[in-house]
N, C-alpha and C positions, 0 to 999 in steps of 0.2 A: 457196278457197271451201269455206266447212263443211258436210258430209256433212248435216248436219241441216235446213241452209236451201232442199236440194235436193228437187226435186218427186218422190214414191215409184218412181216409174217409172225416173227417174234415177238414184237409189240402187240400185234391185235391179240397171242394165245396169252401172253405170259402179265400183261399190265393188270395189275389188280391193283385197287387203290388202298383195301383193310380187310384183316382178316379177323374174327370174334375171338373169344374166347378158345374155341370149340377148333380153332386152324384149319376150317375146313379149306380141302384143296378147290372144289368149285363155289364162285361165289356164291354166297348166301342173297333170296330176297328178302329186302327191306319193306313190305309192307304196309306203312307206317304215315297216316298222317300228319305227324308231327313229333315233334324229338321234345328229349326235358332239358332240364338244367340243372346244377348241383347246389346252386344257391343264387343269390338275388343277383350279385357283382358278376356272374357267371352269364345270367340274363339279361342282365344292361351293357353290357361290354358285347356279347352277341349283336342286340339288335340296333348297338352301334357300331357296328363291322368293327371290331378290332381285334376280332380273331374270325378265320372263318372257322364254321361250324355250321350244322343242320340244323335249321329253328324248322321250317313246316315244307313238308315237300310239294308244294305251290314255289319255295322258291328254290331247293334244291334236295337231293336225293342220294345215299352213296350208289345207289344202280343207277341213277340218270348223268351223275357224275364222274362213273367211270366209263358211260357209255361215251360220253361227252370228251374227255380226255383221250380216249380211242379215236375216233375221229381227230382230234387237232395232231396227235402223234404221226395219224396216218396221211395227213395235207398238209402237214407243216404250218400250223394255225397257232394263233397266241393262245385263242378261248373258243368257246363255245358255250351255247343253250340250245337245250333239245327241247323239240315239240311235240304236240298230240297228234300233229300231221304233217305231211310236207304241205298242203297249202298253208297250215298254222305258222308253218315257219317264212314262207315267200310274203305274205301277209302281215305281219309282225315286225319283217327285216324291213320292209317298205316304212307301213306306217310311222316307226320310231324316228326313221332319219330323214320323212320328209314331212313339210309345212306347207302351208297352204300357200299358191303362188310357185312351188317349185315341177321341174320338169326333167319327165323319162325320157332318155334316148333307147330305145327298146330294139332288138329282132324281132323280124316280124314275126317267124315261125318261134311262138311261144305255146306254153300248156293253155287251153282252153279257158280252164279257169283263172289264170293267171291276169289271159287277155280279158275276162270280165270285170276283173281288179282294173284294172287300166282304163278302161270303154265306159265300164257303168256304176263303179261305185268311186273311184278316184278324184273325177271331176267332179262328184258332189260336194267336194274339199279343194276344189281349184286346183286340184293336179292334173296336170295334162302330161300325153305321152305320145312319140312320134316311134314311128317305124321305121328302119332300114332294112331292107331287101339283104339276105342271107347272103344273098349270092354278089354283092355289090358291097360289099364291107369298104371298100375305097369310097363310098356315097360316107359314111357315118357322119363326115367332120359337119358335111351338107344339111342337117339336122339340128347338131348344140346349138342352144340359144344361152343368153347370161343368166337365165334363171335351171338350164340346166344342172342338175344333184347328181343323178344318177344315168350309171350308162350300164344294162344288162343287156343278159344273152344265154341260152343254152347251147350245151355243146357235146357230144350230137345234138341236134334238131329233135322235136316230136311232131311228129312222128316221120316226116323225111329226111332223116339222120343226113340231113347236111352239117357240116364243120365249119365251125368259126375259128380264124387263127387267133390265138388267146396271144402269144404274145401283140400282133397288130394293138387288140382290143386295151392290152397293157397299156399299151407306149400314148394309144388317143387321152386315154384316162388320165393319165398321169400330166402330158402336157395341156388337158383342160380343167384340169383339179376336180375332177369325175370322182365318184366312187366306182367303182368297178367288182360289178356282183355277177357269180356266175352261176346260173343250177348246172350241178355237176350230174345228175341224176344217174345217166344215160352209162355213165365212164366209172364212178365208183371213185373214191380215192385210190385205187388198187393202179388202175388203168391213168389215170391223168391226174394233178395235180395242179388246178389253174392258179393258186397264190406262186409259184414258179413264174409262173409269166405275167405278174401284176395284178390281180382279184386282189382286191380287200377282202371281198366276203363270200363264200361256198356256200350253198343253199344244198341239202339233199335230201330226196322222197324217202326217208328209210325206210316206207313199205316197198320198196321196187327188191332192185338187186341186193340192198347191205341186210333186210329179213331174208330177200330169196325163197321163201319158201311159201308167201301166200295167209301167214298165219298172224299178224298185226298192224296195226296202222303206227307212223312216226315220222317226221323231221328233225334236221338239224340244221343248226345254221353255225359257222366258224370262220374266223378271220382275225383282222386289227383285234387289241384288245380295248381300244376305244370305244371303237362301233360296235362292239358285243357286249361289255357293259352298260352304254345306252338298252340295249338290246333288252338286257338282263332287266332291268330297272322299269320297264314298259312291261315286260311276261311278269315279272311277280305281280303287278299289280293287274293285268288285266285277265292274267289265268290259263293262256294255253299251255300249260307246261304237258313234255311225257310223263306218262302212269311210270309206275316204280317197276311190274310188272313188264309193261313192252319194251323199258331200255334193258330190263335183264335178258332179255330173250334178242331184243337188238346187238348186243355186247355179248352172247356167246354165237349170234350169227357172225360178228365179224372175224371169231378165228377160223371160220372155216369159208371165208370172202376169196382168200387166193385162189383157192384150188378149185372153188366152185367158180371166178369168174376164167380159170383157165378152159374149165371143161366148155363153158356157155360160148367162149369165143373161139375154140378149134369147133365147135359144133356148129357153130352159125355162118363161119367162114366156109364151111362144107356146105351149107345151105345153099349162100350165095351163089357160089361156083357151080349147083347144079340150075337152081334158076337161071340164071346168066346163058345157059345152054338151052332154053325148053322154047320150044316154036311158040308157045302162048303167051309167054313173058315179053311185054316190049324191052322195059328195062330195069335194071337190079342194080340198088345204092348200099352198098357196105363199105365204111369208111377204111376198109385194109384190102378191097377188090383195087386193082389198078386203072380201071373203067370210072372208078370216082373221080368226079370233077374236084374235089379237095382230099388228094391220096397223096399229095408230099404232106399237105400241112399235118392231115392225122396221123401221120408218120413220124413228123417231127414234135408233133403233144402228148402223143399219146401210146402207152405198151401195146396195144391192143387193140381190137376192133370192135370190141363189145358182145352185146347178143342181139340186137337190133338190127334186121333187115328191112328194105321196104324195098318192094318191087309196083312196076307197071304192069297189069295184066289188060291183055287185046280187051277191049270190047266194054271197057265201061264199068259206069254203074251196074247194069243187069248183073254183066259177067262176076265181078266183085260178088252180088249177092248168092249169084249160083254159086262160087266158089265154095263162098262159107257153107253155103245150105248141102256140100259134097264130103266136107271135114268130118273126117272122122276118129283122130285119134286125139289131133290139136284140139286145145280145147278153143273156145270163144269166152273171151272177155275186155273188158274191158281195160284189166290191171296187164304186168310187165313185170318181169325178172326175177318171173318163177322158177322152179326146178321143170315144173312142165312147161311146153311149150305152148303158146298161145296167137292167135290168131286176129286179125281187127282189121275191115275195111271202114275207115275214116268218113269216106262221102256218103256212107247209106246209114252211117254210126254215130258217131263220136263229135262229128264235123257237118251231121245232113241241114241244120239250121243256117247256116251260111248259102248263101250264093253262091252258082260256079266260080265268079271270079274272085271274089274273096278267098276260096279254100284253093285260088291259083295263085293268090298272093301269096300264102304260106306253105307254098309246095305242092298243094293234097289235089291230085288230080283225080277224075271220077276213077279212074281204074287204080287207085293206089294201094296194097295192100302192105299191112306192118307185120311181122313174124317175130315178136317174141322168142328166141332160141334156149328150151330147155336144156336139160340134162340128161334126154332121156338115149337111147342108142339110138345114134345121127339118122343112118341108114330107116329106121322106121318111122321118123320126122319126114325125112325124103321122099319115102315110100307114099307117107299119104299125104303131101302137098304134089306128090305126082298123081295120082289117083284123083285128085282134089280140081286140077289144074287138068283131064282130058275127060 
C-alpha cells in the first residue's frame, strides 16, 4: 500500500522508515554521531553518493530522516532538511538561494527576527528587501524589480493573523519566475498546504504547534527537490542540522498533530466568539470568524482556523499591560502552540523597540493582544480572559 494513497493521519502514525534487529514497534533513537562502514569500496562509494546511506549525523539521521519525510508526506513536498530551529531553517533557505546583488519581495507583517535578517544582516551582502502591505496584496507586482529571487510571506500573519491568498501569491511567482517561500508556521501542514497553490518551499517553526507541547526547539524546510538539495549541501557544511533526539520527539508529535490541532481550533473559535462579544474588546481577528477581513480566502486555503487569536483591547498600551498583570491561569510567554494556552501584548513585549508607526505597518496596534489557544477546557480559557478583561 502506497504511503501516498494513505489518509494524512495515517502517514504521520504509521511511516517509519527502519526497524533493528530487535522489531521494535515504536521508533528506536539513533543517538549517534556518526555511522561505520563495512569496508573501504563501502566508504567511497558512500561519500561519493552512490548509495544513500548515513555517514555523520551533521549530514543526515534515521530520526531526522523520518522526521523529514513526515513532513513532505504531510505537504506534498519532493525533500526536505530539518533544522536546530525554525530561524536555522528561514536563515539557511535565504542564504543558499540567494547572491549578493539579489532582491526580497517580502510581507510586511513577518517574524521579528526574520525582519532583522532582512534590515540588518542581509544588506551586509547587498541583499535588499521590500515590503508589501498584507492588506494590499494587489500592490505586490508594484515592488519586483530584475534583480528580484525571492517573493515570501507568512500565512497567518504573526502576530495579527491576517491571511495572504496563497494561490494570488502562486500565480505572481510563477509569472515573474519568483521563488515562492511560505512559513507555514501558524496552519501546520494539518490545516493548509501552500505547495497546492504554488510555494516551492514551506518553512516550519517545529517548536510551535508540530512539538505542541513546549518541550524542544526545531525547523524544517520542504519543497522543489532542486532547491532542497542546494539546501542540503550549504547545512552539511555549515552545521545547523536537528539533534537526533528532538526529530524523535518532533516525529512522535506529529501522530498525534490531527487531533491536537482539531481540539486547539474548536477551542480558539470558542474564544473568538466570546471576545467578539465583551464591551472591552474593540476588535477580534480569527481567520474562521466572518468579521475577518480575509474569511473567504481562509476558507478557501485553509481546513481550519488555527489557535491564534488577536484581538483589540480599549485603552492602549496601559490597558494591554494591566490585562496581562490580571492573567491568571494563561500563561505569559513568549513562545505559541502549546497545549496551554498562552498570552502576549506585542507593543509593551515582543514589538516595544519599534515606533508606533512601524508596529502600524505590520498590524500591531498599542492595544493588540495575541492568545495562544490551548487545550485546556475552553470554558476556563474564557473564564479568565474574562476576569482578565474587567
Amino acid at each position: 500500500m502506497s504511503n501516498q494513497n494513505l489518509g494524512l493521519e495515517t502517514q504521520a502514525i504509521r511511516m517509519q522508515l527502519e526497524r533493528t534487529q530487535y522489531l521494535e514497534h515504536s521508533v528506536p533513537l539513533y543517538l549517534t554521531s556518526s555511522f561505520i562502514f563495512e569496508d573501504a569500496e563501502d566508504m567511497r562509494a558512500s561519500f561519493a553518493e552512490e548509495k544513500e546511506r548515513n555517514i555523520y549525523s551533521r549530514f543526515s539521521n534515521p530520526n531526522t530522516s523520518e522526521f523529514v519525510e513526515k513532513i513532505c508526506l504531510m505537504e506534498g513536498a519532493e525533500d526536505g532538511y530539518a533544522f536546530a530551529t525554525g530561524m536555522a531553517a528561514v536563515y539557511s533557505t535565504f542564504a543558499v538561494l540567494l547572491n549578493s546583488g539579489d532582491h526580497i519581495v517580502s510581507a510586511s507583517s513577518v517574524f521579528g527576527s526574520t525582519h532583522t535578517l532582512f534590515t540588518k544582516y542581509f544588506p551586509k551582502w547587498n541583499i535588499t528587501t521590500s515590503y508589501f502591505d498584507v492588506n494590499k496584496p494587489e500592490m505586490i507586482e508594484n515592488f519586483i524589480q530584475p534583480n528580484t529571487k525571492i517573493l515570501y510571506a507568512e500565512s497567518p500573519t504573526n502576530p495579527a493573523v491576517d491571511i495572504l491568498d496563497l494561490e494570488l501569491l502562486g500565480k505572481i511567482a510563477k509569472k515573474h519566475n519568483l521563488i515562492l517561500i511560505i512559513d507555514n508556521c501558524f496552519a501546520t501542514p494539518y490545516i493548509q498546504n501552500p505547495i497546492q497553490f504554488g510555494a516551492d518551499l514551506v518553512i516550519h517553526s517545529a517548536t510551535k504547534l508540530i512539538d505542541g507541547q513546549g518541550r524542544v526547539l526545531g525547523g524544517v524546510t520542504v519543497g522543489r527537490y532542486d532547491l532542497i538539495r542546494e539546501i542540503y549541501l550549504f547545512s552539511r557544511n555549515t552545521g545547523p542540522a536537528l539533534s537526533p533526539f528532538n526529530a524523535w520527539v518532533l516525529s512522535k508529535s506529529l501522530e498525534t498533530l490531527p487531533v491536537r490541532i482539531e481540539r486547539h481550533c474548536e477551542n480558539a473559535l470558542k474564544v473568538a466568539e466570546f471576545l467578539e462579544n465583551h464591551p472591552s474588546v474593540a476588535s477580534v481577528k480569527y481567520p474562521f470568524l466572518k468579521s475577518h477581513p480575509q474569511y473567504e480566502v481562509a476558507k478557501k486555503q485553509m481546513k481550519l482556523g488555527g489557535n491564534i487569536v488577536a484581538f483589540e483591547i480599549k485603552g492602549g498600551i496601559e490597558s494591554g499591560r494591566k490585562f496581562l498583570d490580571k492573567i491568571k491561569l494563561c500563561s505569559l510567554s513568549a513562545n505559541l502552540g502549546d497545549t496551554r494556552s498562552i498570552v502576549t501584548h506585542p507593543a509593551s513585549t515582543t514589538h516595544s523597540k519599534l515606533t508606533e508607526q512601524e508596529r502600524l505597518t505590520v498590524s500591531i496596534t498599542d492595544g493588540l493582544v495575541r492568545v495562544s489557544v490551548g487545550l485546556e477546557t475552553v470554558q476556563d480559557v474564557i473564564n479568565d480572559l474574562k476576569q482578565a478583561l474587567e
